[in-house]
PyMOL CGO cylinders between C-alpha atoms (Angstrom):
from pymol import cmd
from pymol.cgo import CYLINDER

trace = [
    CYLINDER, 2.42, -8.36, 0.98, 3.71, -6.53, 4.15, 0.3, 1, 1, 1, 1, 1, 1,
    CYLINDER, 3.71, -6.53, 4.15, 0.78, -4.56, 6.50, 0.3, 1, 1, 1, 1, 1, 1,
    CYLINDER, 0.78, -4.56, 6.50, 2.66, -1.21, 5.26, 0.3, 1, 1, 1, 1, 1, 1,
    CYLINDER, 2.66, -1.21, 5.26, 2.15, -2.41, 1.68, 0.3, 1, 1, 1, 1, 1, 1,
    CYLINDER, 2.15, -2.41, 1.68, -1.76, -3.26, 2.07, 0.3, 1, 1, 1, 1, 1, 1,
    CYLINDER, -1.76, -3.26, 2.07, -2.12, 0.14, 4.01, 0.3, 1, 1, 1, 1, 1, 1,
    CYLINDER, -2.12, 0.14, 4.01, -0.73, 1.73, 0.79, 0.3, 1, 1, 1, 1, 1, 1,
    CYLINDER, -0.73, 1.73, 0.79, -2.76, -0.48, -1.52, 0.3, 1, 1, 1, 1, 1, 1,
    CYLINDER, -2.76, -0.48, -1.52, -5.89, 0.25, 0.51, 0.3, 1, 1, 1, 1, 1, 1,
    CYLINDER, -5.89, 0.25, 0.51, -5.51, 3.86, 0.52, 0.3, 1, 1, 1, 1, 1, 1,
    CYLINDER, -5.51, 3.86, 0.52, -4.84, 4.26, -3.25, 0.3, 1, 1, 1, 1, 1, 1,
    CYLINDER, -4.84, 4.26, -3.25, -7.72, 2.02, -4.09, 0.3, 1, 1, 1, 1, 1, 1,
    CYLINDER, -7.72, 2.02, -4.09, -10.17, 4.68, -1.59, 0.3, 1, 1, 1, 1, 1, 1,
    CYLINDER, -10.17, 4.68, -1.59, -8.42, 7.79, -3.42, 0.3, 1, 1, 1, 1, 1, 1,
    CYLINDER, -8.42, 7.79, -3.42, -8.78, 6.21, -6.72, 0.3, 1, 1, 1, 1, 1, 1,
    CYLINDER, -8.78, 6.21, -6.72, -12.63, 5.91, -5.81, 0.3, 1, 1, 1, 1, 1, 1,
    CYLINDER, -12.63, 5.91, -5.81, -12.85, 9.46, -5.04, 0.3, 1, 1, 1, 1, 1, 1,
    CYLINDER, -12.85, 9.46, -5.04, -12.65, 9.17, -1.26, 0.3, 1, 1, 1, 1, 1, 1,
    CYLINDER, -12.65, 9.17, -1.26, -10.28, 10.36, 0.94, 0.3, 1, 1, 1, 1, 1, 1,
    CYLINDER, -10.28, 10.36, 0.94, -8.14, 9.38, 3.08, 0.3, 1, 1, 1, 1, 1, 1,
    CYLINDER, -8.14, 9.38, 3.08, -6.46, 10.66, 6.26, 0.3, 1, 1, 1, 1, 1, 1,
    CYLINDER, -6.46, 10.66, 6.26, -4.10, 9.88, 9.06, 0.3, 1, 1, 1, 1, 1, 1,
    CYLINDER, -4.10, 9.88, 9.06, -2.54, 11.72, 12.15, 0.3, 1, 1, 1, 1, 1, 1,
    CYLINDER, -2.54, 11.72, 12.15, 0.62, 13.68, 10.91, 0.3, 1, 1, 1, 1, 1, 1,
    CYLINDER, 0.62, 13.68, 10.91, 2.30, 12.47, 14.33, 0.3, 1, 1, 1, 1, 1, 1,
    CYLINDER, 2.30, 12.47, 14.33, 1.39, 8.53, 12.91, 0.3, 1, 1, 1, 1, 1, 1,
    CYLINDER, 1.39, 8.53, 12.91, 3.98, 9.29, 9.69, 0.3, 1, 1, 1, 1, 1, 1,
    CYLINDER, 3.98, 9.29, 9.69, 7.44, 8.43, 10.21, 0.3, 1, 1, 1, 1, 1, 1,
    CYLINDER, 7.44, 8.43, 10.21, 9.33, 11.98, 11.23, 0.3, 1, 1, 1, 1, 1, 1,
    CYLINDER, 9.33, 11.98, 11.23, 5.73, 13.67, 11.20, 0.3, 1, 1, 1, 1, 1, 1,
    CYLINDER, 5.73, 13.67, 11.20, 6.89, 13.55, 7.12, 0.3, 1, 1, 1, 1, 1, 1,
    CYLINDER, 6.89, 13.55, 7.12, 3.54, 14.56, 5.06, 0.3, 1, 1, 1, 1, 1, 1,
    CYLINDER, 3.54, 14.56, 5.06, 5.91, 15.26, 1.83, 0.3, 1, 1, 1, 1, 1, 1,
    CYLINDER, 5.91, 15.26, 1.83, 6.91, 11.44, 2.03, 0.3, 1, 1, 1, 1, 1, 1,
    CYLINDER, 6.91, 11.44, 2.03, 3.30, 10.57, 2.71, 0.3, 1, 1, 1, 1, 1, 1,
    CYLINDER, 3.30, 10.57, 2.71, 2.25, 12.17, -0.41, 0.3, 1, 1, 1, 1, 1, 1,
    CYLINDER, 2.25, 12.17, -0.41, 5.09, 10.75, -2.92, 0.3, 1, 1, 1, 1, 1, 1,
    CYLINDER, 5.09, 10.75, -2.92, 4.45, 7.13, -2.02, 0.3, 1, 1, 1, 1, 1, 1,
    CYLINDER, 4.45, 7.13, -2.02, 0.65, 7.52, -2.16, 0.3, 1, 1, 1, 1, 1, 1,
    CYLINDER, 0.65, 7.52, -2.16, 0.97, 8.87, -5.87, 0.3, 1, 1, 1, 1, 1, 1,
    CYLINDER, 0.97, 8.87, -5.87, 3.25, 6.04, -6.30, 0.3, 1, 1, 1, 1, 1, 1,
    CYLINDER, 3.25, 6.04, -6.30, 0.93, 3.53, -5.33, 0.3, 1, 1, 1, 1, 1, 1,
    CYLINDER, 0.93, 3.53, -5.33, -2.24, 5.72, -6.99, 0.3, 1, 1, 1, 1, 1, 1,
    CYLINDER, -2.24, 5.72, -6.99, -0.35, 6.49, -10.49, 0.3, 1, 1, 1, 1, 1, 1,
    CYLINDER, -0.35, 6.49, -10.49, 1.38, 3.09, -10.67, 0.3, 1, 1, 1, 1, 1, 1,
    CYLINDER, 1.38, 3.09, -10.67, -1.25, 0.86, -9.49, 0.3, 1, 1, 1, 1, 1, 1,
    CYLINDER, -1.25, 0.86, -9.49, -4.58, 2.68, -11.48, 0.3, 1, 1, 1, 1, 1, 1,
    CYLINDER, -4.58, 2.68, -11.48, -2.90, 3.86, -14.82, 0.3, 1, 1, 1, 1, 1, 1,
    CYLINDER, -2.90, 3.86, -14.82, -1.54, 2.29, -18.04, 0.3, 1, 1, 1, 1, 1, 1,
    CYLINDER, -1.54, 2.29, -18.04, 1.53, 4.19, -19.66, 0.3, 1, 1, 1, 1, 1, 1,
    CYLINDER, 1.53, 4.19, -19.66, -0.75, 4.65, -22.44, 0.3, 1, 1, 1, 1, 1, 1,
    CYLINDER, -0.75, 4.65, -22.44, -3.74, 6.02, -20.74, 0.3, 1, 1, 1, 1, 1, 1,
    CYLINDER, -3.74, 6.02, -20.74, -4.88, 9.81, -21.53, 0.3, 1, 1, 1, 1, 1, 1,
    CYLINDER, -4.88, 9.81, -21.53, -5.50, 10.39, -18.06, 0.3, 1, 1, 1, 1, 1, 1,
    CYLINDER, -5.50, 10.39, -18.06, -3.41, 10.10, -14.61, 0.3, 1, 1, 1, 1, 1, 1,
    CYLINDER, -3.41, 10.10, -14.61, -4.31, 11.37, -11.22, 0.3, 1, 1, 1, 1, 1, 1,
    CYLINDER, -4.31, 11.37, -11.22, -3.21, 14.46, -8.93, 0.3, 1, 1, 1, 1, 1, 1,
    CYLINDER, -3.21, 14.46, -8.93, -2.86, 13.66, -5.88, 0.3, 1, 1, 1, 1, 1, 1,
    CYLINDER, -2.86, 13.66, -5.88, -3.13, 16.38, -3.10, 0.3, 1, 1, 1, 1, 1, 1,
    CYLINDER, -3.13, 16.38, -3.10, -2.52, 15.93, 0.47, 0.3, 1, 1, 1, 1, 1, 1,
    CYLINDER, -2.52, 15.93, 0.47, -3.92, 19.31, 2.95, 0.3, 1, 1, 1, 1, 1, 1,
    CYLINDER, -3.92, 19.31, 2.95, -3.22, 19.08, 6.79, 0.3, 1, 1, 1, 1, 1, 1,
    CYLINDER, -3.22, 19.08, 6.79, -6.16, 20.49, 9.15, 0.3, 1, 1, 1, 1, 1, 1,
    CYLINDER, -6.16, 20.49, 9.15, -5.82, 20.33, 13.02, 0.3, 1, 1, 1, 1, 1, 1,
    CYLINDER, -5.82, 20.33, 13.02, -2.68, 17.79, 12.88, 0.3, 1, 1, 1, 1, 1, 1,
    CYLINDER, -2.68, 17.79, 12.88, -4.54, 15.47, 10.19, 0.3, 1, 1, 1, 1, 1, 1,
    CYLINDER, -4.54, 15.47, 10.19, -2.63, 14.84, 7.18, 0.3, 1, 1, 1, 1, 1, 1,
    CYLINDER, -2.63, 14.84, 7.18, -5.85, 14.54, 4.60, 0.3, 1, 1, 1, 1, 1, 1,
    CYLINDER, -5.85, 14.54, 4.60, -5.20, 13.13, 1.17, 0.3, 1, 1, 1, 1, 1, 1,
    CYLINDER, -5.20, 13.13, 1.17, -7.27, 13.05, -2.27, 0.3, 1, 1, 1, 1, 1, 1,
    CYLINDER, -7.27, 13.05, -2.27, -6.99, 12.44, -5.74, 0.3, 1, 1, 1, 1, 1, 1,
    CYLINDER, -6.99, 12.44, -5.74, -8.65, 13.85, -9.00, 0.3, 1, 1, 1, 1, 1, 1,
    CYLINDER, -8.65, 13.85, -9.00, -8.75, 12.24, -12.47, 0.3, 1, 1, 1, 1, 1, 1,
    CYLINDER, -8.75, 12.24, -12.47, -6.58, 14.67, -15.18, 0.3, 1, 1, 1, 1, 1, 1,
    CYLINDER, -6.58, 14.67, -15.18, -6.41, 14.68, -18.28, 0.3, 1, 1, 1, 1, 1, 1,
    CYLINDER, -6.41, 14.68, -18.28, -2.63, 14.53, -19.95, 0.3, 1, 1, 1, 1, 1, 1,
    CYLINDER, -2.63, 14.53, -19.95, -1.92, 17.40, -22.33, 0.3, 1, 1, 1, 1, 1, 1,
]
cmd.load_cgo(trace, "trace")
């Protein structure tokens, strides 16, 4: 597994946990927070959920003072 990939795996496995996770928006390739935010869901969705679950997780990503802050909530599929 590739640094970049364990980064990934790390965060999702702290979001999934219900902590959050941030990183300097200037640190992300392009200063790109909507990239950011697809592969972590990737890596949270993909990685912590069965395609039969009843739940998934929303994953939100807020930038503060140049901070690109993620977290993730537990929902419920309708």
């Amino acid at each position: 597994m590739t640094d970049r990939m364990q980064r990934f795996e790390n965060a999702a496995n702290m979001l999934v946990a219900g902590r959050k996770v941030s990183v300097a928006v200037r640190e992300l390739p392009q200063g790109n927070v909507q990239a950011w935010l697809a592969e972590l869901k990737s890596y949270v969705i993909f990685g912590h959920t069965d395609p039969g679950d009843e739940v998934t997780y929303k994953v939100y990503v807020d930038v503060k003072n140049g901070r690109a802050i993620a977290q993730a909530k537990l929902a419920y599929i309708d």
